[in-house]
N, C-alpha and C positions, 0 to 999 in steps of 0.2 A: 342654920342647919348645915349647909354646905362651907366651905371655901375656896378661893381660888387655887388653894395648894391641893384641894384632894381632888381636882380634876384632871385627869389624865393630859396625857398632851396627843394633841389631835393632827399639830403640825406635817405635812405631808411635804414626801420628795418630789424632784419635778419629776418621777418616773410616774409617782401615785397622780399627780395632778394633772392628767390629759387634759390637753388641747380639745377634747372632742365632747368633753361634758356641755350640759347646758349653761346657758350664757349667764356671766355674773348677775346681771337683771333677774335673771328667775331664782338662781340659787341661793343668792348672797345673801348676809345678816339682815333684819331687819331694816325696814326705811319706815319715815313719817306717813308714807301715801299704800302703804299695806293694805289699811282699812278699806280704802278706795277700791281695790282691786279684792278684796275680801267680799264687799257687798255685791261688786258689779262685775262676776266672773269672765274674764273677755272682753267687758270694758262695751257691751252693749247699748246699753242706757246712756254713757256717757258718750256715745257717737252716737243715739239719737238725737243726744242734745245737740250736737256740733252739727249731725245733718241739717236739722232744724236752723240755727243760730248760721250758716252758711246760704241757704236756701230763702232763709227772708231776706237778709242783708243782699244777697243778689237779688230776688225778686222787687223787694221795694223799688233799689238802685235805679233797676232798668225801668221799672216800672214809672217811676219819676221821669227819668229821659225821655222814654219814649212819649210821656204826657205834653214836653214841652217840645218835641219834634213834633208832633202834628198836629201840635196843636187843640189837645182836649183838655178839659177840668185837670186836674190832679190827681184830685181825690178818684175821680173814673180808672186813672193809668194806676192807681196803687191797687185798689180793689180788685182789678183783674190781674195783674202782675202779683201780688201779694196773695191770690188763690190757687198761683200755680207752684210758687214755692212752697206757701201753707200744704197741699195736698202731695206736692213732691217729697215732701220729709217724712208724711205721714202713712201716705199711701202707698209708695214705693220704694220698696225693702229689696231691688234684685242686686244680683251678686256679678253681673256680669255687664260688658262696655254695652253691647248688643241688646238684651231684654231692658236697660236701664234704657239707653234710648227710644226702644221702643214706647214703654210706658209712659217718660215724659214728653217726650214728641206728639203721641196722641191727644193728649189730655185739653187741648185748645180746643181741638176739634168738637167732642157733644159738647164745652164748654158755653164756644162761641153759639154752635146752633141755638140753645137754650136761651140765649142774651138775644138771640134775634126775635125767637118767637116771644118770650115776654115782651119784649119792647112793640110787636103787632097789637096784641092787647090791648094797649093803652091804658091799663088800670081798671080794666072791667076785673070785679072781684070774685066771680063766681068762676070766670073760668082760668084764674090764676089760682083759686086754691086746688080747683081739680087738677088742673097740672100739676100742683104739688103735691096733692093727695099720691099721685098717678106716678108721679118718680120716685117719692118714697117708696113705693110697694115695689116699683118696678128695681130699685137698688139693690132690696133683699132678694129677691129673684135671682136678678145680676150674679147676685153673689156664689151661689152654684156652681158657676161657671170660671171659675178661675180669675188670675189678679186684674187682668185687661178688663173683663167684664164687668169686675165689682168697681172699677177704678171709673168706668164707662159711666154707671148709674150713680158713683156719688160726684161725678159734676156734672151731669143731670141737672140734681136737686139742688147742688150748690149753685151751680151759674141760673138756677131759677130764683133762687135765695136771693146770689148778688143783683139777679135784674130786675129784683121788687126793691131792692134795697136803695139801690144807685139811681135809678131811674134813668137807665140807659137809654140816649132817643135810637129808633132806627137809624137814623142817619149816620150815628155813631157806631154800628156794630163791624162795622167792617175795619175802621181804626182800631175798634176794641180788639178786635181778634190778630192785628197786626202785634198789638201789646201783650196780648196772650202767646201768640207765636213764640217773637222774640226773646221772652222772658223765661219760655222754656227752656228754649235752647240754650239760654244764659246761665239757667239753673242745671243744665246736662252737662254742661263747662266744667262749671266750678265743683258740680258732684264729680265727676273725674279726676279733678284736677288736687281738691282738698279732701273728699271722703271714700276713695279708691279702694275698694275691697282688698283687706290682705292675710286672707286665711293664717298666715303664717306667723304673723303677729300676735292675732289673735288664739293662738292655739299659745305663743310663751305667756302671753298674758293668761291663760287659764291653768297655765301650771303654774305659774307664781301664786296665783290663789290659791290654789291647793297647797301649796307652801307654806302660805300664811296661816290657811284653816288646823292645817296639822298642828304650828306651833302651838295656837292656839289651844288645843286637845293636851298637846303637851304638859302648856303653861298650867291648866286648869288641871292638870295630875300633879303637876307637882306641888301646886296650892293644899290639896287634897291630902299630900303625905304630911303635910306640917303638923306636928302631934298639937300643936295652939290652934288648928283651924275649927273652924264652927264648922261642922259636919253637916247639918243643913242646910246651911248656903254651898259649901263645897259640892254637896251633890248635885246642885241645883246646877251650878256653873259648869259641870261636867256635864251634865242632861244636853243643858245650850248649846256646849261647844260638839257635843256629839252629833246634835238636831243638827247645826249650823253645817258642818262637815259632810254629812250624808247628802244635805239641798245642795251642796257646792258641787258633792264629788257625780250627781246624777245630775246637774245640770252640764259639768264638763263633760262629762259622757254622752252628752245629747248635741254635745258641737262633732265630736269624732266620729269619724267617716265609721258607716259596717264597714267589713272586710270586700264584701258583692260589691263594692261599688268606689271604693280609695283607688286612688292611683296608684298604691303599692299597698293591696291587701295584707298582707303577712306583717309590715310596720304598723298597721292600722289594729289590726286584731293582740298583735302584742302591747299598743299603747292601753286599748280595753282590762287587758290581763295585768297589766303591772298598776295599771291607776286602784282597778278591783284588789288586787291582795294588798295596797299601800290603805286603802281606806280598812280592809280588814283588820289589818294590824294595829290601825290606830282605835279602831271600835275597839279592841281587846284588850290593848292597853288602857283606854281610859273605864272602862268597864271593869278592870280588876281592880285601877287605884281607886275606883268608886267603893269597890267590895271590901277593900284594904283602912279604910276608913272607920269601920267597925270592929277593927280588932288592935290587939295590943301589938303594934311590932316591935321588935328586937332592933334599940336605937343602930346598929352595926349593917344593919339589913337596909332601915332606915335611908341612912345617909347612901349603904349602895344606891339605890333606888332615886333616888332625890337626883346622884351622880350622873345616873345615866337619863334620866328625863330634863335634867338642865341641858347637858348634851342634845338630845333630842332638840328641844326648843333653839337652840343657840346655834348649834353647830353650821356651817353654810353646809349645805347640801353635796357641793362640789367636796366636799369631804365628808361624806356620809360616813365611809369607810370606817372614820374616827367610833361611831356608834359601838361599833362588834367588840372592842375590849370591856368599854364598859356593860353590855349587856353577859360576857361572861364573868366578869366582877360579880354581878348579880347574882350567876344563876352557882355561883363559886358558895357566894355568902349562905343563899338560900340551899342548898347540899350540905353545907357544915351543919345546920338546923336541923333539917333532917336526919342524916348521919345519927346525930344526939340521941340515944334513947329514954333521955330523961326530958326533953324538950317538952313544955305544957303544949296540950293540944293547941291553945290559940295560935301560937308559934310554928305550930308545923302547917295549921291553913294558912298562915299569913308566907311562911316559907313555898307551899304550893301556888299564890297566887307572882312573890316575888319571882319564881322560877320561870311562869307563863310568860311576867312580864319580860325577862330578860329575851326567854325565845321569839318574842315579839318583835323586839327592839333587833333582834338580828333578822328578821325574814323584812323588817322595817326598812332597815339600810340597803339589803339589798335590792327593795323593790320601788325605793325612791329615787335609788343609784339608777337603776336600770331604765325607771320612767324617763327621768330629765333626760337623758343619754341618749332617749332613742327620738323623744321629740326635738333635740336637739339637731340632730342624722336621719331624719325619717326622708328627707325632701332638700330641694338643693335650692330650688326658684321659689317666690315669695306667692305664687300659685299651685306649684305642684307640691299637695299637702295632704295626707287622709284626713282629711277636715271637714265634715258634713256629717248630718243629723242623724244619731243612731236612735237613741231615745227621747222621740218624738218634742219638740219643745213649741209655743206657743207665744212669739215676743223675747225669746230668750229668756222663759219661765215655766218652771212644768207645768204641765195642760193640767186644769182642773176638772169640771165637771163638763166639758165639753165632748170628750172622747166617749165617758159614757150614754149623752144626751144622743150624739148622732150615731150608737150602737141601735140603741132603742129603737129611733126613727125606720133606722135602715134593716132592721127586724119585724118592722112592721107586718102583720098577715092579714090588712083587710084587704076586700074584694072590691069587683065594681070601683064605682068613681072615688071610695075612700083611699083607692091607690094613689092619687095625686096628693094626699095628705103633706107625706112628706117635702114634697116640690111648693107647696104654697103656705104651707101652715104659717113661715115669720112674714110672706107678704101680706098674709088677710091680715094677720094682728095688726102690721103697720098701717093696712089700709082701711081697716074699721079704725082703729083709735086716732091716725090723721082725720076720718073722716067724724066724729065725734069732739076733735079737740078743735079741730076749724075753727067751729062756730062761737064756740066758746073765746077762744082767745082774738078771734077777730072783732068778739063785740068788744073783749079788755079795749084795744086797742088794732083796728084797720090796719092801719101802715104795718105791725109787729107782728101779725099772726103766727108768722113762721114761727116764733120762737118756743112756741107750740110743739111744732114739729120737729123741731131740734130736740125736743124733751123725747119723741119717741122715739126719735135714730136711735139718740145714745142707749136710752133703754133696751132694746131689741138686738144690738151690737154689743158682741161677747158677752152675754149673760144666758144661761139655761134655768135656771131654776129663780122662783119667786124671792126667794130669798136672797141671790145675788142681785134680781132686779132691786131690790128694799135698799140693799146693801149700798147698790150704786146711787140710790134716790138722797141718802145719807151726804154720802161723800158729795153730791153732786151739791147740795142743798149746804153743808157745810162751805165747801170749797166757794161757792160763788158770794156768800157772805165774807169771809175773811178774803176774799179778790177784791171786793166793792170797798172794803176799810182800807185794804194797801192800796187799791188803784187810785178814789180819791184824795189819798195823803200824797201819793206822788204827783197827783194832778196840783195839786194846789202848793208843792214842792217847786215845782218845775215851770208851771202856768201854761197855758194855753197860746201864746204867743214863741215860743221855742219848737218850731217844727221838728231840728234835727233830735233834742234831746226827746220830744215825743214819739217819733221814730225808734227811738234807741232805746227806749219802756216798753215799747210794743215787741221789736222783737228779744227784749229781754226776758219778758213774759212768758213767752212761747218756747223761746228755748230751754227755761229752767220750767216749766210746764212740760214740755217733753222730755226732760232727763228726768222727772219726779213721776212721770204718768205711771212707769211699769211698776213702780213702789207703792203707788195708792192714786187713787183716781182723783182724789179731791188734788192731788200737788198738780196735773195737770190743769182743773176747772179754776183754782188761785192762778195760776200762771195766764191763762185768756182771757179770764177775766178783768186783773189789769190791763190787756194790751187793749180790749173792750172799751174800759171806761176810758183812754185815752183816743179813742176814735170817737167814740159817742162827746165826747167833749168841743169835737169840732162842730157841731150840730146842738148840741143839748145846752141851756145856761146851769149856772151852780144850784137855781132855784127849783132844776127838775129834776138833776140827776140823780136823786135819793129816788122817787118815783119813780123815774125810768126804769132803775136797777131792782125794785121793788118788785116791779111789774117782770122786768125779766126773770127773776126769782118766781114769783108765782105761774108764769105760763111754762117754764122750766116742769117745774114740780108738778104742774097736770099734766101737762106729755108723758112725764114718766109715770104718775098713780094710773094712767087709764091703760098706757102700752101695758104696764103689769097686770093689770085687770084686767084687758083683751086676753092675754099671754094663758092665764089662769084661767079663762072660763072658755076660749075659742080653741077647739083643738087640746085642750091642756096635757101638758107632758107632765104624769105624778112625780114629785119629790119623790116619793118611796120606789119606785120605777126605775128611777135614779141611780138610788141611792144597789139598789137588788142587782142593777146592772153593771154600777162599778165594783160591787164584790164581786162578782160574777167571773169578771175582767180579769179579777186578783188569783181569783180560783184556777183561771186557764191558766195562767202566768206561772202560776205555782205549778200547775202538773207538767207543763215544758220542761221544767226545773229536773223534776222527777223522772220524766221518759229520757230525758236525755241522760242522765245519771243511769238509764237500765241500758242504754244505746254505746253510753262510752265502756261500760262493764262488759258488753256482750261483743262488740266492736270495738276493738281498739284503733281500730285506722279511721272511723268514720268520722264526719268533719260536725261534731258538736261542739257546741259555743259554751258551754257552761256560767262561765264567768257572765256572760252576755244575757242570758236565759234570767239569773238571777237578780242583772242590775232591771230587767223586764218588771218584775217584781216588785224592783224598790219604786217602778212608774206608777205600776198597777196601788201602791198602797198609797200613794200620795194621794192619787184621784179619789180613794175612797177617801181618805181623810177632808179633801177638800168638798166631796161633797155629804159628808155626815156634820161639817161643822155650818152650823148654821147662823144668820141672823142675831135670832132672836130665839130662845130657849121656849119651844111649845109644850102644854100638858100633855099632850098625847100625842103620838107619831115616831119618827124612826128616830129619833136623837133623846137618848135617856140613857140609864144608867146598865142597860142592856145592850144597847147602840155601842157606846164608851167602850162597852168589855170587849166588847164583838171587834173593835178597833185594836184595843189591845193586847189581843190573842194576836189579829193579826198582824201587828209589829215584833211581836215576838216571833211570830213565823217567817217571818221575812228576817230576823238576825240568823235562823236555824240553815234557810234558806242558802244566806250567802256561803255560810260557815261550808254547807255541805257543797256548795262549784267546789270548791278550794279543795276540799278533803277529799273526795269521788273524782278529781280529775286525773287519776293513774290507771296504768294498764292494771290490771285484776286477772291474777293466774289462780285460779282456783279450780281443783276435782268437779269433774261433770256434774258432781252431784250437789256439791255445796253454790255451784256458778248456777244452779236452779233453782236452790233455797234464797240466792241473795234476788236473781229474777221473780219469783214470788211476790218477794218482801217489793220491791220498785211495781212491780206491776197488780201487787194489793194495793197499795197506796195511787196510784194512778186510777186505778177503778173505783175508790170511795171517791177521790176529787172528781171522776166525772160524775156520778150520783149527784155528788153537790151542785155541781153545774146545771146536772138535769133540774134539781127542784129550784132551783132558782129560775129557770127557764121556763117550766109550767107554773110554777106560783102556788102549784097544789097544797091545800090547807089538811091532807094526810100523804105525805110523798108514799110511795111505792118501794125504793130502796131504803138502806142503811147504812151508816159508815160503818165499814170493816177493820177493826183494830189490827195492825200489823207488828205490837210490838211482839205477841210470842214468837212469832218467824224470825224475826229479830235478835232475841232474847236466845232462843235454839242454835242460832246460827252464830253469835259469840262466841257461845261454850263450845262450840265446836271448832271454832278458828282459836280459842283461848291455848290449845298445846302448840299452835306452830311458832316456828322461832320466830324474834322478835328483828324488825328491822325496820327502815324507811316507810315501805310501804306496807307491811302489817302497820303502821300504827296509823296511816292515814283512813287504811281502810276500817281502821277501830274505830276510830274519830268518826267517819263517815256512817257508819251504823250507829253510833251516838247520836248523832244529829237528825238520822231518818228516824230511828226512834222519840226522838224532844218532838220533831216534825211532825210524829202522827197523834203522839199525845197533846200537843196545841190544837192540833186540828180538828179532833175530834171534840176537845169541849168548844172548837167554835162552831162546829156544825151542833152540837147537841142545843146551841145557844140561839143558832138559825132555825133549827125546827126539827132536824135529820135526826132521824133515831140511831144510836148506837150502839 
């Protein structure tokens, strides 16, 4: 379809090729490890791994050392030195020399206390499970309280864990705690030294992602134009690549500083605004060559098109520039079409979508130009960065049903003692189904009860609704089966007589266990679970480990069925509660959207974020999405074929949404009289979306309001702006009544589909 002779030359002078663009790493052609950086924006997950694969390697290390310095078992020095790495990698995420030491430096401390008092004990079993009952509850508790606290309560439970496990004597706890010390410290070393926070890095690594998502969007348009392509599959890989691009371009957005709080606001608020109209442009290009797909185009049109999206895909960045001829190629080709008054209609829509696209591909270059350029110059030191969380992220993934879950809670209106609700609700779950799994997995097996209670941490941690808990019972229940097949193949690879190489399975384990975790839980539960069966191997013969692992699968799997079924019947937080709350979420997000479209109209000096307001939006619709999709498909409840709609109404209001920051973001000079017609219309719209809010709010099964249609205000106020001259900003302001109008019409059949009369 193309060649290399009909592509323009892109080649640039060293006047065009500043020195001040972003760096060849972010810009430049294609590399083999794109992908890399495609899935794992910022390179997150892949430093958890490396946290992790740093943190054991030191912790075993010392932890061995110090066992043959004073003298204790080995096995004692690795357990306690290998819990303080373990929970250093996991549990402590700070970003700074000072809270990073504090976190690790503490964590010996309720360690060691816990290893002392179970080793008083002496194996009386009643009141070592209460103490366990009693730190699980008290963990979740903890957790209220910020990282120290939650860090405080899970080695608690853990150094109660290791001191049933190890069988720590008293006499040893005070060696032990020198090994816990030390191996801190050793682990606060080498976290400094190898895994040093460097915002700055991490901010080119998430524009190279973007880089890559774009071409991506590109590639799969220009697949799209091939007159041979299967139009099925083409849309379908345009769908992906749009889905893909939208998670990437609001997860970067979620690393970048707001403006209130960057060290150089005004860089920070322009990286928001150039990131926002560069993902614009690419939703609209691949959205037209989607549209473009269904009609006959005009091969001449064709190959323009084809010209400048190979462009697009190819070109390095650092010469965007190159983009703006052939997008006027484009909009040249598709004008002749037009022009033609004999052109068949298919021809002239296919000419109005080629014309969008060329204007695209120029608001493209210059907003990919101006992105790299400025995170390139935004900051001089490998600290001083607008680089901190603007939309809210969760592990370096957007929050799911969490945000809505602790809406709910913290809207609570009972009275009396049900105001503690909130404050104890996940410790009573933990501490009725610890206290229910005890007895049970303690008859399984005495010495393993714990493993019980591991089943209800994990359940109870990051999970809001039933269906996540199910979800994670899945993964956990998969995952530790395909660990037990890999860990014994590698046990009996390697043997049992190979300390170093069994060391080196265990923290292989862990480490690729923690760069898989944020992908799916089960790639963490495969990853410990080999490092597992090579510990249990120093203990357990070949004759029982199928049993043992057996047994830890089943005591696994009731910790988790009874935490869900405490969760569900104690205190229960409804799915549909949920579900009402993160629409709710979506609804206020959206009328931000809208007041501040009447605020920038009516003010033109005042400090509205638009761009910002609407990537809000794109948070607010994920939550919903993430809590409508469920488990397991129920007959009855909020996930059906009404649910589905209700979702995508609201993805289509959320495309209207973005469309209108961009278009509404101009000064508006209009007659006193029409600047109250277009007030009207924004602040009609703003009082239906609170109605909605309201019935979501009372839950009332006949609301009291109604949505208010605003397109004739709308419609009135065209024809009335339709005689002034035509220029820049009439036509934005056209575009932007466009868009308020699609906005009320979506909106209104999603409310009529909620229940709101209209």
């Amino acid at each position: 379809m193309t060649t290399p002779g009909t592509l323009p030359d892109t080649s640039t002078t060293p006047a065009t090729a500043a020195a001040d663009l972003a760096p060849h790493r972010v810009a430049g052609p294609r590399r083999r490890w794109d992908w890399v950086l495609a899935a794992d924006p910022g390179l997150g997950q892949l430093q958890a791994g490396w946290r992790s694969l740093v943190a054991m390697v030191t912790s075993l290390a010392v932890g061995y050392g110090m066992s043959r310095a004073l003298a204790i078992p080995p096995m004692i020095g690795l357990m306690v030195a290998g819990m303080m790495g373990l929970m250093s990698a996991f549990a402590v995420a700070e970003n700074t020399w000072d809270r990073l030491a504090r976190a690790i430096l503490w964590m010996p401390f309720p360690y060691t206390a816990v290893l002392w008092l179970c080793a008083t004990l002496n194996g009386q079993r009643v009141p070592q499970m209460v103490l366990m009952v009693t730190a699980l509850a008290l963990t979740f508790f903890l957790a209220r309280f910020g990282p120290m606290a939650l860090i405080t309560g899970m080695m608690l439970f853990n150094g109660l864990m290791v001191g049933m496990l190890a069988g720590i004597p008293a006499s040893l706890v005070g060696k032990a705690f020198a090994v816990a010390l030390v191996s801190a410290a050793a682990v606060l070393v080498t976290r400094l030294l190898f895994c040093y926070p460097m915002p700055r890095e991490d901010l080119l690594r998430t524009q190279r992602a973007f880089v890559v998502e774009a071409r991506r969007v590109a590639d799969a348009a220009v697949d799209a134009l091939d007159a041979d392509a299967d139009r099925a599959r083409a849309v379908r890989r345009m769908n992906r690549a749009l889905r893909r691009l939208n998670i990437t371009t609001v997860t970067i957005d979620g690393r970048l500083a707001q403006p209130e709080v960057a060290a150089d606001p005004a860089a920070a608020e322009l990286l928001h605004r150039h990131l926002f109209d560069a993902e614009l442009a690419l939703r609209g290009i691949g959205q037209a060559a989607t549209e473009l797909t269904r009609l006959p185009v005009p091969e001449p049109l064709r190959e323009a098109l084809a010209v400048g999206l190979v462009l697009a895909r190819d070109t390095p960045l650092g010469q965007a520039e190159g983009l703006r001829p052939a997008a006027a190629h484009i909009q040249e080709r598709a004008e002749t079409i037009l022009r033609d008054p004999a052109s068949p209609a298919d021809h002239v829509e296919a000419a109005v979508l080629a014309r969008r696209v060329g204007h695209l591909l120029d608001s493209l270059a210059a907003s990919l130009g101006n992105w790299l350029t400025l995170g390139h110059t935004a900051a001089t030191g490998p600290a001083d960065v607008p680089f901190q969380q603007s939309v809210a992220l969760e592990n370096n993934r957007l929050p799911g049903s969490a945000g809505p879950a602790r809406r709910v809670l913290a809207a609570g209106s009972e009275t009396g003692w049900r105001r503690v609700i909130p404050f104890v609700r996940v410790p009573v779950h933990a501490a009725v189904a610890a206290a229910i799994v005890c007895p049970i997995t303690d008859a399984i097996d005495p010495h393993r009860f714990y493993w019980g209670l591991v089943g209800v941490m994990i359940t109870l941690f990051g999970t809001n609704t039933t269906h996540e808990r199910l979800r994670k019972f899945g993964h956990r229940m998969v995952g530790t089966v395909v660990g037990a097949v890999l860990g014994i193949a590698l046990l009996h690879l390697i043997g049992r007589d190979h300390v170093y190489a069994t060391l080196a399975v265990i923290v292989a384990g862990l480490t690729l266990g923690a760069w898989g975790m944020q992908r799916a839980y089960a790639c963490w539960v495969v990853g410990l679970v080999v490092a597992l069966v090579q510990l249990y191997a120093l203990s357990t013969p070949d004759s029982g480990m199928n049993h043992l692992l057996g047994e830890r699968l089943l005591d696994n799997g009731l910790g988790v069925l009874v935490a869900t079924a405490c969760a569900a019947l104690i205190f229960p937080l409804s799915r549909r509660t949920v579900v009402k709350e993160a629409e709710r979420g979506y609804v206020d997000a959206l009328a931000q959207v809208v007041m501040q479209v009447e605020q920038r109209w009516s003010e033109p000096d005042a400090p509205v974020r638009l761009r910002g307001a609407a990537r809000a939006v794109d948070a607010a619709l994920s939550q919903v999405q993430s809590v409508v999709r469920p488990l397991v498909r129920m007959p009855v409840g909020v996930r059906g074929p009404a649910a589905e709609h209700r979702v995508a109404l609201l993805t289509t209001a959320t495309g209207h949404a973005r469309a209108l920051a961009v278009a509404a973001d101009i000064d508006v000079d209009l007659a006193p009289r029409l600047a109250e017609r277009a007030r009207l219309v924004t602040a009609g719209l703003t009082a239906s979306l609170k109605e909605l809010d309201q019935f979501f709010a009372s839950g009332e099964a006949e609301p009291a309001g109604a949505w208010r249609r605003v397109s004739p205000l709308i419609r009135e106020l065209e024809a009335e702006l339709a005689p002034a001259p035509s220029g820049p900003r009439a036509r934005r302001l056209a575009t932007a009544l466009r868009e308020l109008d699609a906005l009320d019409e979506t909106l209104a059949a999603y409310a009529a589909q909620a229940g709101l009369p209209v």
